[in-house]
C-alpha positions as CSV (number, residue, x, y, z in Angstrom):
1,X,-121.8,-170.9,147.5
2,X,-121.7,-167.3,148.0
3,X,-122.2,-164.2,145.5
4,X,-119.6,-161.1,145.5
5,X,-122.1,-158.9,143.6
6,X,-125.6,-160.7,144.0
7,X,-127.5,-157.6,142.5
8,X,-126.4,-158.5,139.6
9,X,-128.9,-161.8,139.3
10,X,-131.4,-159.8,138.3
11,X,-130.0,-159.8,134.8
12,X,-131.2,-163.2,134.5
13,X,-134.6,-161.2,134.4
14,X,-134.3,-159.9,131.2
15,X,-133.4,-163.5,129.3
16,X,-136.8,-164.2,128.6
17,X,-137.0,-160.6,126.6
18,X,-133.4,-161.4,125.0
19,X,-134.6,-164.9,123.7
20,X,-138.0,-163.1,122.6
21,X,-136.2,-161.0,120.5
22,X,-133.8,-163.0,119.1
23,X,-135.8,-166.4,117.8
24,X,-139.3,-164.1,118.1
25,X,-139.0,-160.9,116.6
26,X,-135.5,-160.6,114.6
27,X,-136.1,-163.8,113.2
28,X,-139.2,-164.1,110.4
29,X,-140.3,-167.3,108.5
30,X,-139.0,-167.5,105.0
31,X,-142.6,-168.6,103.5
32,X,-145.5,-166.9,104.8
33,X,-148.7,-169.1,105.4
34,X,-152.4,-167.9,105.6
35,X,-152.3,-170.8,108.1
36,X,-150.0,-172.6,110.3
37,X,-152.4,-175.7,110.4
38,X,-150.9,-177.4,107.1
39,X,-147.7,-177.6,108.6
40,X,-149.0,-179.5,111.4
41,X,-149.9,-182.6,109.5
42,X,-146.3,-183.2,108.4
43,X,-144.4,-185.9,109.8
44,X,-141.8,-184.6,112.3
45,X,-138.5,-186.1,111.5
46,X,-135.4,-185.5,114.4
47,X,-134.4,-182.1,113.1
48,X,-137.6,-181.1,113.7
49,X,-137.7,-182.7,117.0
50,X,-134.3,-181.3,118.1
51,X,-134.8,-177.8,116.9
52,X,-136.2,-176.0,120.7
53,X,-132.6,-177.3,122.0
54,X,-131.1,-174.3,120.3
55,X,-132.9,-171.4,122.2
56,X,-132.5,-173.6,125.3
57,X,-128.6,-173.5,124.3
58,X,-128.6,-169.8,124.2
59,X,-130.7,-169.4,127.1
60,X,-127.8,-171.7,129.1
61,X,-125.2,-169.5,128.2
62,X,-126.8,-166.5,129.1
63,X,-127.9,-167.3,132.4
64,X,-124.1,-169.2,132.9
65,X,-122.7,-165.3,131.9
66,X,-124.8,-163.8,134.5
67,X,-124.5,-165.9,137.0
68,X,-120.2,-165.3,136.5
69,X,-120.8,-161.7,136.4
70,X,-122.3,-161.6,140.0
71,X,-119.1,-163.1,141.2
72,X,-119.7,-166.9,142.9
73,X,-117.3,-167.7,145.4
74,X,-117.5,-171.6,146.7
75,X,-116.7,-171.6,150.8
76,X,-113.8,-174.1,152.0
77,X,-113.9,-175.0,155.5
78,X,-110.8,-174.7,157.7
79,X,-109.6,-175.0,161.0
80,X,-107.1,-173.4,163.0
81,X,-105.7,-175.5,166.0
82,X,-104.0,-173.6,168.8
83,X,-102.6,-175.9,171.3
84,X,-101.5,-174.7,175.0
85,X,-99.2,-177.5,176.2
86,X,-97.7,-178.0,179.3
87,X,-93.7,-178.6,179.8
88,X,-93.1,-181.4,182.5
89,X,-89.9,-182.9,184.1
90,X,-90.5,-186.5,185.4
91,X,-88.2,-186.5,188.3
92,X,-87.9,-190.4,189.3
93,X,-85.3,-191.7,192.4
94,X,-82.7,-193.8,191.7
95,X,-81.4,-194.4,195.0
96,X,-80.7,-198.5,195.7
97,X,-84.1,-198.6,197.6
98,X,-85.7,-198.1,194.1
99,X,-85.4,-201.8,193.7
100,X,-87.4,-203.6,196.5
101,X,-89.6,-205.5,194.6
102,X,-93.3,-204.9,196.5
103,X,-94.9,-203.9,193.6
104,X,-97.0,-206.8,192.1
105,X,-98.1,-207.2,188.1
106,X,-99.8,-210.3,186.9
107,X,-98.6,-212.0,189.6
108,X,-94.8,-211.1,189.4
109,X,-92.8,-209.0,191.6
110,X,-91.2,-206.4,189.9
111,X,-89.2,-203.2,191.5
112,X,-90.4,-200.2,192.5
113,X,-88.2,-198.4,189.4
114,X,-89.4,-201.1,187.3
115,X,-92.9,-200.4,188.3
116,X,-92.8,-196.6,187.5
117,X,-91.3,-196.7,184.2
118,X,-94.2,-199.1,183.1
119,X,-96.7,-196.9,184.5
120,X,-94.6,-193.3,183.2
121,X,-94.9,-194.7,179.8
122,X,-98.2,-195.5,179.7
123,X,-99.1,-191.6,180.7
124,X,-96.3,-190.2,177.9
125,X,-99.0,-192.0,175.6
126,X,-101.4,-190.1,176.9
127,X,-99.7,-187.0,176.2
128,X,-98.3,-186.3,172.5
129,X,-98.6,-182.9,172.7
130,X,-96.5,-182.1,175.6
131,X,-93.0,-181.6,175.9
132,X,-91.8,-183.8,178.8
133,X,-88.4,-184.3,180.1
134,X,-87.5,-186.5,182.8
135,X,-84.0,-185.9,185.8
136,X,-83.2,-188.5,187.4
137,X,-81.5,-188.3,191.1
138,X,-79.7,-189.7,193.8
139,X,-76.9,-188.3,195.2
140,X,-76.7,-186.4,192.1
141,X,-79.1,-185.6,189.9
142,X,-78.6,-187.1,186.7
143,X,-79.8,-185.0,183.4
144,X,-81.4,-188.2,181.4
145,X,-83.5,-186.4,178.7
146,X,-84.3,-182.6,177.5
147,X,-87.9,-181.3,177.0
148,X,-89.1,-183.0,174.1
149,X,-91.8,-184.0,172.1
150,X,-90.4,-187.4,171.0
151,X,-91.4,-189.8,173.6
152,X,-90.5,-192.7,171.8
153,X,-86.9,-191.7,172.3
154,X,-87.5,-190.6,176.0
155,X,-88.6,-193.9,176.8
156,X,-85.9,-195.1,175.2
157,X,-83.7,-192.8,177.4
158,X,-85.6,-194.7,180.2
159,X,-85.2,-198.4,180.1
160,X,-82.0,-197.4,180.4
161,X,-82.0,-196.4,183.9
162,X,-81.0,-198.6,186.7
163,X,-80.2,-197.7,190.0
164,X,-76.4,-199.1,190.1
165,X,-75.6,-195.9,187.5
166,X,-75.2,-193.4,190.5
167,X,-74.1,-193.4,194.3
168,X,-77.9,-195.1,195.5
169,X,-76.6,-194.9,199.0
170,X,-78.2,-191.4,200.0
171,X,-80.9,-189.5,198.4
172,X,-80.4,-185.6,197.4
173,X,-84.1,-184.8,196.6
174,X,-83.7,-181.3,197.2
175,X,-81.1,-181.4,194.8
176,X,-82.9,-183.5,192.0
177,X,-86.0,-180.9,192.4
178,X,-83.3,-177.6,191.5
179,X,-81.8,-179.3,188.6
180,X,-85.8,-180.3,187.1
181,X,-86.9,-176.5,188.1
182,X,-83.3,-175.2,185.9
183,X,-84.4,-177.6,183.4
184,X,-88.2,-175.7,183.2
185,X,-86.6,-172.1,183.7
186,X,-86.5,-171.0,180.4
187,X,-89.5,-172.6,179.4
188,X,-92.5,-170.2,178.2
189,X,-95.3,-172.7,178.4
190,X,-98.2,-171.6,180.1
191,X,-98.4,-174.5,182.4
192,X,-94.8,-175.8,184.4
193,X,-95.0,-178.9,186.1
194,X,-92.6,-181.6,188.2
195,X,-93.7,-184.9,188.8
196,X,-91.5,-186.3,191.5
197,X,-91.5,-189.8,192.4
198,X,-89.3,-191.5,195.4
199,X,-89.5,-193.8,198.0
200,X,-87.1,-192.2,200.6
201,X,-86.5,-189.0,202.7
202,X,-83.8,-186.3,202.0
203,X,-80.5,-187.3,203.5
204,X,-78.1,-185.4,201.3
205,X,-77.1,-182.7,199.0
206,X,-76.7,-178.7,198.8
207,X,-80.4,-177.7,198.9
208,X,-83.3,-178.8,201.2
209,X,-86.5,-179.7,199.3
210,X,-88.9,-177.4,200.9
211,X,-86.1,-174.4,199.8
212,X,-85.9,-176.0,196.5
213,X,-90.1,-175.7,196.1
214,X,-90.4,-171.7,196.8
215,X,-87.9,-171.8,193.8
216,X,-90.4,-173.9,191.9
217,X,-92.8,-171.4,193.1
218,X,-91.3,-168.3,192.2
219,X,-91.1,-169.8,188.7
220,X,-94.1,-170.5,188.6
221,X,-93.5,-174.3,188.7
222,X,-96.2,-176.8,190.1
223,X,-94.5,-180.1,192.3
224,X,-96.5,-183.4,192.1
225,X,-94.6,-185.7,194.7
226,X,-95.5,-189.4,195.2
227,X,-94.6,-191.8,197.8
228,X,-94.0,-194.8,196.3
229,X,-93.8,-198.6,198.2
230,X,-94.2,-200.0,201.3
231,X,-96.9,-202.4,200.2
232,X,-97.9,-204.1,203.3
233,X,-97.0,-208.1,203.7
234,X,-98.8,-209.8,205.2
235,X,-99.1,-209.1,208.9
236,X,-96.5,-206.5,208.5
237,X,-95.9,-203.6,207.2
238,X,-92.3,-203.5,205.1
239,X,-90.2,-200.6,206.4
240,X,-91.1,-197.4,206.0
241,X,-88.5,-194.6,204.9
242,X,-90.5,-192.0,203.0
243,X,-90.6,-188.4,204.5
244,X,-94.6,-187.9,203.9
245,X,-94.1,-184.8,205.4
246,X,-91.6,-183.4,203.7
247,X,-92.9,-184.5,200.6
248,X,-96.8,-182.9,201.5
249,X,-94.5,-179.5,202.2
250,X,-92.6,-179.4,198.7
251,X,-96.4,-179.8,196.6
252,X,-98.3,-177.8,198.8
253,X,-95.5,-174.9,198.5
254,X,-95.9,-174.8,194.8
255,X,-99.1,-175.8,194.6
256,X,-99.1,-179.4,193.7
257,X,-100.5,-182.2,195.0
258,X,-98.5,-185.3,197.5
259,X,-99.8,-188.9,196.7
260,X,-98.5,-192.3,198.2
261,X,-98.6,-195.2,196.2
262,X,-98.0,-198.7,197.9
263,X,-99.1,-201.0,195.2
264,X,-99.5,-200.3,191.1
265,X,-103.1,-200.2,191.3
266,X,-102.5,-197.1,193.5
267,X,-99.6,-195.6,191.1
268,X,-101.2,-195.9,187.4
269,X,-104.1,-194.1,189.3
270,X,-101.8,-191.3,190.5
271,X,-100.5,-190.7,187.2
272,X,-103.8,-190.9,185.7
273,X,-105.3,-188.4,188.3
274,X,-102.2,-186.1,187.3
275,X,-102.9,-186.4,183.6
276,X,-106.2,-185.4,184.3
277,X,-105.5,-182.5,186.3
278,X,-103.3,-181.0,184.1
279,X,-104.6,-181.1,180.5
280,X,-103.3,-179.6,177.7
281,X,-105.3,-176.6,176.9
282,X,-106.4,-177.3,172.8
283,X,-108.1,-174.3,171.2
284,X,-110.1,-175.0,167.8
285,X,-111.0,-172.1,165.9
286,X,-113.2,-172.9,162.5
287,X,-113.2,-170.1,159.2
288,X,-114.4,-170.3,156.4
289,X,-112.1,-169.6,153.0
290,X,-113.8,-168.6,149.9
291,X,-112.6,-169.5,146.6
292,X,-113.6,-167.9,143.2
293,X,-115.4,-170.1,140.6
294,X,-116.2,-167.8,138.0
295,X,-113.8,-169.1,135.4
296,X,-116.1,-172.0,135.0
297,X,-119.1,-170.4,135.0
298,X,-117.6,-168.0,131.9
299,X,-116.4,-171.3,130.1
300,X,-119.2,-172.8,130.1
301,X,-121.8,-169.6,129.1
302,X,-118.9,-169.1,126.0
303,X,-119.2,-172.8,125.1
304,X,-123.0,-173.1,125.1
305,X,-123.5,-169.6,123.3
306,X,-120.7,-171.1,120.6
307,X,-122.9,-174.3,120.2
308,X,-126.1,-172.8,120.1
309,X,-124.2,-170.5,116.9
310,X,-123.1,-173.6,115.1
311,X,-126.2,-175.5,115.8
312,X,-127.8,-172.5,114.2
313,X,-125.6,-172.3,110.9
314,X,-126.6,-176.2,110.4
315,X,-129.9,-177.4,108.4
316,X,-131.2,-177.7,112.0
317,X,-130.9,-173.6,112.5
318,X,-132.9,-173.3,108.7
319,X,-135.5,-174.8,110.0
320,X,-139.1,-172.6,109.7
């Protein structure tokens, strides 16, 4: 608790003169005694006994009247939450390849698109305040959600995803990286980022990748790209298609980062390492509201001044 005008405390300095006065001074003894000693010898009943509540009645409401008059102000404690997201576009291949099944949970083989839309939910978990959208591509790019904030819909959006749904026979990722940057373009978030994720090479489409990053760039956009598959077999390794190269160019053009992932140990640990990297930015700023309480401290000095006056019109008030 505060006071507006705390000078004005030192009013409470001049109750002890006030209650002097009044039950001292003002006040005289309707039979006068040579000596005060016979009265002492009389039996006190509970009037008697009760009678020093009335000055300490007046005294109350004095001090509660002074204590409004300086102004008390009772702080509130706030908080103001300023949060700096980032806007991503999960950019996942759907070409046919996407469903080799070297990927291993709990001992079951599951595909390589199977294996990143378990481990690209887990990171939307991770991330309620961002606004994430997610292209998909193949020999198209395929639009399959908007920035949004309502993952549980977006992963909705993603079990839905299969690779029969577009031509899987060639793989545009030039492409698929132009429509994700378009998709970011208008976005004012202070961080921008692509997370693309395929297990082939560019072999088709209208743009080349590495043209399709100094876009991202200009724009401001950061390119995650990860290599995923090709566990190895036994003695052998399974056939390996992804253009590392290509894929080290496109991140290191716009500032990103290339991973490979051959197993889903490696991939949750990518995606991890990404959420990491790229945090969203949340700013807490604590104040302090103040709130006036001097209605109750004017109540109360009004009821305790009105108490002490009825207290004193009673046989207890008479009293010598």
């Amino acid at each position: 608790m505060r006071f507006t005008s705390p000078i004005l405390l030192l009013l409470l300095l001049l109750i002890p003169l006030l209650m002097w006065l009044r039950y001292f001074v003002l006040r005289k003894s309707s039979m006068q005694f040579s000596s005060g000693k016979v009265l002492n010898d009389l039996p006190k009943n509970w009037r008697v006994r009760m009678q020093p509540l009335i000055p300490m009645l007046y005294a109350l409401g004095l001090i509660c009247l002074v204590v409004a008059l300086a102004r008390p102000q009772r702080g509130l404690q706030e908080s103001l939450i300023r949060i700096e997201a980032v806007d991503i576009i999960l950019l996942v291949d759907l070409s046919g390849s996407m469903d080799t099944q070297d990927f291993v949970k709990l001992n079951r083989r599951m595909s390589r698109l199977e294996a990143s839309k378990d481990v690209i939910e887990r990171f939307l978990e991770k991330r309620p305040d961002d606004r994430i959208g997610m292209v998909g591509f193949a020999t198209l790019p395929y639009a399959v959600a908007p920035l949004t904030l309502d993952h549980g819909w977006l992963v909705q959006r993603m079990e839905g995803l299969h690779t029969g749904m577009l031509d899987g026979s060639r793989t545009a990722i030039g492409d698929g990286i132009a429509s994700a940057v378009n998709r970011l373009r208008e976005s004012e978030a202070t961080s921008k980022l692509i997370i693309l994720l395929t297990d082939g090479s560019n072999n088709f489409g209208t743009l080349s990748p590495e043209n399709a990053a100094r876009a991202a760039e200009a724009l401001d956009i950061k390119i995650y790209t990860i290599g995923a598959g090709g566990a190895r077999t036994g003695f052998f390794m399974q056939r390996q298609e992804i253009d590392e190269e290509t894929l080290k160019k496109v991140a290191n053009a716009s500032g990103g980062k290339f991973y490979r992932a051959r197993d889903l140990e490696t991939l949750e640990a990518v995606y991890a390492e990404i959420d990491q990297l790229e945090k969203t930015e949340i700013e807490v700023e604590q104040f302090t509201r103040f709130e006036e309480t001097s209605k109750g401290w004017i109540i109360a000095g009004v009821l305790l001044l009105m108490l002490e006056q009825v207290l004193g019109l009673t046989k207890l008030g008479r009293l010598p």
